[in-house]
N, C-alpha and C positions, 0 to 999 in steps of 0.2 A: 324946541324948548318945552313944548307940553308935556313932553314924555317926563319931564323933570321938576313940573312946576305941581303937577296933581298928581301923588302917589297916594298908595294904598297906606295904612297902616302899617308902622314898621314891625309890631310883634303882638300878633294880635291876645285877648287875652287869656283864650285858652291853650296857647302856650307858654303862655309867661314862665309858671314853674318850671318845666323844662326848660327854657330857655336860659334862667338865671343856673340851674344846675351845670346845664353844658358849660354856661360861659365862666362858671367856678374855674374851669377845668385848664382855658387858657391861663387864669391867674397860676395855676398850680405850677405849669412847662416853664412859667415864665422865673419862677424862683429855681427853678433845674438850669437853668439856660443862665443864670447871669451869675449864679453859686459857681457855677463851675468856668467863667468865662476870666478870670483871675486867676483860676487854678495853674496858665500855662507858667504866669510868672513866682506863683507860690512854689510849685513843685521846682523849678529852676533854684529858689533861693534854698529851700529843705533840700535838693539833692543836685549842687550844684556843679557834680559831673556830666550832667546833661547838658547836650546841646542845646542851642535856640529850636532846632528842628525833631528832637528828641521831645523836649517839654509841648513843641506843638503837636503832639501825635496825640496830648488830650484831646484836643477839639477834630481828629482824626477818628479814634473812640467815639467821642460823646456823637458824632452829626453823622459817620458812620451805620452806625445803630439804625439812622433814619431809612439809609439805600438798604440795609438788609432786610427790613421787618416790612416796609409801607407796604410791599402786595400782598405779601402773607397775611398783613393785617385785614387789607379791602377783601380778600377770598374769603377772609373769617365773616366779615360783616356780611356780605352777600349771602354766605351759608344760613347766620342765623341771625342776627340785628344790633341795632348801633348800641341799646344800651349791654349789651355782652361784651360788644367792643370796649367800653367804656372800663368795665369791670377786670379786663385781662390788663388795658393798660397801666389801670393803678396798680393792680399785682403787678406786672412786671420792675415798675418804676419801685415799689415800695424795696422788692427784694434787690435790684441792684444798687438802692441807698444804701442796704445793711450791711450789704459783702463788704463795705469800705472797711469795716471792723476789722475781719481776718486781714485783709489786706495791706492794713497798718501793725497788726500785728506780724505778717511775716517781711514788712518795709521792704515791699514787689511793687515797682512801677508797672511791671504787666499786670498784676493784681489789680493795681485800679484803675487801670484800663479798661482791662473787663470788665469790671464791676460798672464803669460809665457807658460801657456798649451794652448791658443787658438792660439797665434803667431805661437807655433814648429805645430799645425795644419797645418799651412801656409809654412812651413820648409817640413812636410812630404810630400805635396802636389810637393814644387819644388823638394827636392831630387828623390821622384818617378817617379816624370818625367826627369829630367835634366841628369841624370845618362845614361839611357836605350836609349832615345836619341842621345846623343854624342857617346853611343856604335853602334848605327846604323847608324849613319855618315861616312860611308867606309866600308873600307876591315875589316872583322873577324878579320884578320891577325893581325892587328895594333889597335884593339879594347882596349884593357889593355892599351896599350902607351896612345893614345887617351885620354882614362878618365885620365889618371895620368897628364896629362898636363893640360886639366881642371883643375883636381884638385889642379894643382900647384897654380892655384890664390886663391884657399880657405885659405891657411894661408895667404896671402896677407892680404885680408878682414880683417884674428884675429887679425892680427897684425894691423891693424887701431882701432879693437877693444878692444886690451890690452890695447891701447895708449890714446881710449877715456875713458876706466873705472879708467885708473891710473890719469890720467892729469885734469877730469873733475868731476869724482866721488870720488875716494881715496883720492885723495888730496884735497879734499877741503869739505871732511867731516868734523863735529867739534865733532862728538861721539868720533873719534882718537885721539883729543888732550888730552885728559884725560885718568889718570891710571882709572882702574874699583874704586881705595877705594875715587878718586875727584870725577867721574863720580857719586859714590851714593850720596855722598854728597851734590849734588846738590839740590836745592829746587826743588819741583814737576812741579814747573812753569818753571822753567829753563831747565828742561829735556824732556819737551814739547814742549817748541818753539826749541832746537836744535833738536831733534827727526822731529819735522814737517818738520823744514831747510832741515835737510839729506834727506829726505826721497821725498823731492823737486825736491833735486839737480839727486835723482836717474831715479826720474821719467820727468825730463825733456831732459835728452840724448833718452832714451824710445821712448817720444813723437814727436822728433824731428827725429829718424828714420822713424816711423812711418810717416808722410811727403814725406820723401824721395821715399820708399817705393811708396808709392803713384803717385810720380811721375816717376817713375822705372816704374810702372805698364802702366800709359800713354802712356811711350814710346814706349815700349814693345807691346801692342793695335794695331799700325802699322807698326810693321814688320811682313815681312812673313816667316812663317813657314815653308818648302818646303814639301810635300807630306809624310808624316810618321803615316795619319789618317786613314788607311785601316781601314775599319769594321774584327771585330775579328769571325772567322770563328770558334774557338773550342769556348765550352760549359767553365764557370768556373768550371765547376767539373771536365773537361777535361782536361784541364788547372792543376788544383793540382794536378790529377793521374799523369801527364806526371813529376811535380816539385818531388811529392812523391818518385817516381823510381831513382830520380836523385842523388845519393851520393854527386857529387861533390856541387851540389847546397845546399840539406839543411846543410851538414858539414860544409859549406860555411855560411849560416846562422850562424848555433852557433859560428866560429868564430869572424862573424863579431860581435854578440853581443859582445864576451870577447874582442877585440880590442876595439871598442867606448867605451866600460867601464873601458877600462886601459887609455885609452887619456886623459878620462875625470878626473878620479884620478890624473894623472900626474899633469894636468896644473888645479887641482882646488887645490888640497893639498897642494901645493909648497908653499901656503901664508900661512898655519901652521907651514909646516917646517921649511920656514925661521924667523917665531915668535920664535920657540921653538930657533932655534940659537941665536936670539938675547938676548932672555933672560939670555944669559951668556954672552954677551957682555953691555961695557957700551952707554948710550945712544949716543954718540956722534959718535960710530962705528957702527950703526946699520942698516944692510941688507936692499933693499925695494924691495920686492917680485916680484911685479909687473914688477922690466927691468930685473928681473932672469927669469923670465915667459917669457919675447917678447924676450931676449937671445933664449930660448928654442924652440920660433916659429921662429924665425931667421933662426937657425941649422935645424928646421922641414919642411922650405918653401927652404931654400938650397941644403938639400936631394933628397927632392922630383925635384927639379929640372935634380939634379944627376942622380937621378933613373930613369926618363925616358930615359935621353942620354942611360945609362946604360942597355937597354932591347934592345938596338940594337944586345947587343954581349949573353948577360946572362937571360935566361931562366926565368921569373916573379916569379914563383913557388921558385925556385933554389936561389933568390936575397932573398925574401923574407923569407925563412929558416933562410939563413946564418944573415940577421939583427935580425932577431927572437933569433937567439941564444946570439948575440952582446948585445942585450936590456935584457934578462936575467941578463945576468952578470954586468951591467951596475945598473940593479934593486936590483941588491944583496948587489951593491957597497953601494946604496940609504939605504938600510937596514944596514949594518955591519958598514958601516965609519958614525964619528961624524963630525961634522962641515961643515963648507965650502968643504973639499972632498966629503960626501955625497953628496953633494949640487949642485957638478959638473957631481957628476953620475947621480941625477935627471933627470939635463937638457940635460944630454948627450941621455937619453932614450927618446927625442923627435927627434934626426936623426935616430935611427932603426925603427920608426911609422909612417915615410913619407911614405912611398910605402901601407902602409898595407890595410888601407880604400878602394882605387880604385885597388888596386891587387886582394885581396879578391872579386870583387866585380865583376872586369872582370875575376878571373877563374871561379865562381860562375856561370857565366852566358855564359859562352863561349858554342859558338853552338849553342844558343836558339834560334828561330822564334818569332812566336807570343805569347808563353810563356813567353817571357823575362818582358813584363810590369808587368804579376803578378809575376814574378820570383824578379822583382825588388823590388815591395811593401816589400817581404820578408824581404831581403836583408835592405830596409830603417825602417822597422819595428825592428830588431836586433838591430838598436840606442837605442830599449829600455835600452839592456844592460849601457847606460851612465846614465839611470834614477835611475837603483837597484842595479850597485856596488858602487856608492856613498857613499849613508846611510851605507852600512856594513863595509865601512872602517872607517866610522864617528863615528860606533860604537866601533870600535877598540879604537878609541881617547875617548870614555866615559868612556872607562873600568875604570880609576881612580879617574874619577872624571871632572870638565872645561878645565882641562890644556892639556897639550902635553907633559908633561914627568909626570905624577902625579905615574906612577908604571914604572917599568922596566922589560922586559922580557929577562928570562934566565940571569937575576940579570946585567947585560948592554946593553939593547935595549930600548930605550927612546921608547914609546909607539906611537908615531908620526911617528920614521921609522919601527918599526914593520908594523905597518898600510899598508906599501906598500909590502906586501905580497900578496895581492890581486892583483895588477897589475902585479907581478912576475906569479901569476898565470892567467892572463888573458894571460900574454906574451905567456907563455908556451902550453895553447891553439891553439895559430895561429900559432907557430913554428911545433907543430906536426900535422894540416892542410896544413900546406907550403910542410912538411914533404911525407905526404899522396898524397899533388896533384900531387907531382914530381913521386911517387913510385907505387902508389896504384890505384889514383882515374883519370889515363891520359885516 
């Protein structure tokens, strides 16, 4: 308990600037990340020839991006240093906002596909560095705390970003005023100029990041970095033999794939499950997904606030089990209850997900040297997981057919909370790594 009761200083104060710059940075992923975590049900309603599994190949794009760029990214930083890293990833991110333009203009769903895989370029770029960073800003000791508080401004960010996709995009789509049998109805000219409109309106929040971004990057150009560029002394092959041997690290990897991929289910699916509710209610009672979603990031940016006071007394490994097991049951609740109770256990499983990102991420890496940037790439590479459990819960909702209840399993499971079986088992993943790091892999 001493090792937890007398810590060092958590950011001491010749890093402070740096410090609050990096952790800008989380705020910034975090409005990318929940702008676009709507998008699968928005592009479904604008182009509503799209499969369930078609529209999730967004979140295949956007978390995508992550597996192809993280090593590339950590090679770039080892060559020359994190705040370089920092610079290429606002460039990348700025210019795959802007593509959304042409991309609405030639109204290509591969268009802004790509355009969301060249941005999370720009995303693996900052997480590869912003992460390993802030864990080197101090004591070992208070490294996990450290990234958790950064972390705490990344739901900040979603939650500006739930608020621009619901307030600027969802709402003022015109593909959502219409049932599917008015929407065919329409003359071909008519569902042309409102398909154009929508597809406007998505890609001018897009491009107006993009800007922003841009000027982030400016800022960013003159501040200083303080001393974290040493030349890297081992070989990249030496570097993986030392990651290879490491239990705690790569288990740590496949964790963190199943957590990103259970996040991303969470807060992308919630806009089906609260479709499928509404369609038993009548129009004038019905649900809007989108402030049950920033509910969710509310509880998730609260938590995490929680959970860092909370590793002053309790073991990271040890917190993180015990929400691991809370988030199961909470995921069951999501699967077994109908209605609005489902709906509460959903949102309930975005307070046991606060901690797990940046806990995972500092036991993964605890102890490392100069290993740690490639250890990090890892670690930001495993977001793939938010790209490939998508689709196979999207294909759960195909089984019957467009809908969200078209079959029932074990004759009363609406096919919509079946689907979240997949995050029960992503959960279940990081609870017996939480499990391992306390028991097994110290």
């Amino acid at each position: 308990m001493s090792k937890f009761s007398k810590k060092p200083i958590l950011v001491e104060k010749k890093y402070l600037i740096s410090f609050i710059a990096i952790t800008s940075m989380f705020f910034l992923w975090g409005v990318a990340n929940d702008v676009t975590n709507p998008m699968v049900s928005a592009f479904k309603k604008v182009m509503p020839e799209l499969s369930n599994f078609q529209a999730a190949l967004v979140q295949l794009a956007f978390y995508g991006g992550y597996g192809t760029m993280a090593i590339p990214a950590a090679l770039f930083i080892r060559k020359y240093n994190y705040k370089s890293g920092i610079l290429i990833g606002l460039l990348l991110y700025a210019i795959g906002a802007i593509l959304f333009w042409p991309a609405a203009v030639y109204e290509q769903f591969t268009f802004f596909l790509l355009s969301l895989y060249i941005l999370t370029f720009g995303l693996a770029f900052l997480e590869t560095t912003a992460n390993p960073f802030i864990l080197s800003l101090g004591d070992s000791r208070t490294a996990t705390q450290r990234l958790n508080l950064s972390q705490a401004f990344n739901p900040i960010g979603s939650l500006m970003g739930m608020a621009i996709a619901q307030l600027i995009i969802i709402e003022n789509l015109r593909s959502d005023d219409f049932s599917p049998e008015a929407y065919n109805a329409l003359s071909p000219d008519q569902i042309a100029f409102i398909r154009q409109e929508d597809l406007n309106i998505i890609s001018e929040v897009y491009v107006g990041l993009g800007i922003l971004i841009f000027a982030v990057m400016f800022v960013i150009f003159f501040i200083k970095i303080p001393g974290k560029d040493e030349k890297s002394k081992l070989s990249v092959k030496e570097n993986i033999s030392i990651l290879r041997r490491n239990k705690r690290y790569y288990e740590g990897v496949i964790a963190q794939a199943f957590y990103v991929g259970t996040q991303i289910m969470c807060w992308t699916f919630i806009f089906q499950y609260v479709d499928n509710i509404n369609s038993d209610l009548p129009d004038e009672q019905h649900l809007t997904a989108s402030w049950y979603n920033m509910a969710a990031m509310c509880l998730f940016l609260c938590s995490r606030w929680l959970c860092t006071w909370l590793f002053n007394f309790i073991q990271p490994a040890k917190l993180m089990f015990l929400f691991g097991i809370i988030g199961m049951i909470l995921t069951s609740g999501t699967i077994l209850l109908e209605g609005i109770a489902g709906l509460y256990c959903l949102i309930g499983i975005s307070m046991t997900m606060s901690l797990m990102f940046p806990t995972i991420y500092g036991i993964a890496l605890d102890g490392m040297k100069e290993e740690a940037k490639l250890g990090s790439a890892g670690l930001v590479m495993a977001i793939v997981g938010g790209a490939l459990m998508p689709p196979v819960q999207a294909t759960i909702l195909d089984w019957g057919g467009p809908g969200f209840s078209d079959i029932q399993i074990l004759g009363f499971i609406d096919e919509v909370n079946f689907s979240f079986i997949m995050p029960l088992f992503g959960l279940l993943v990081v609870t017996i790594y939480s499990y391992r790091s306390m028991k097994v892999l110290r």
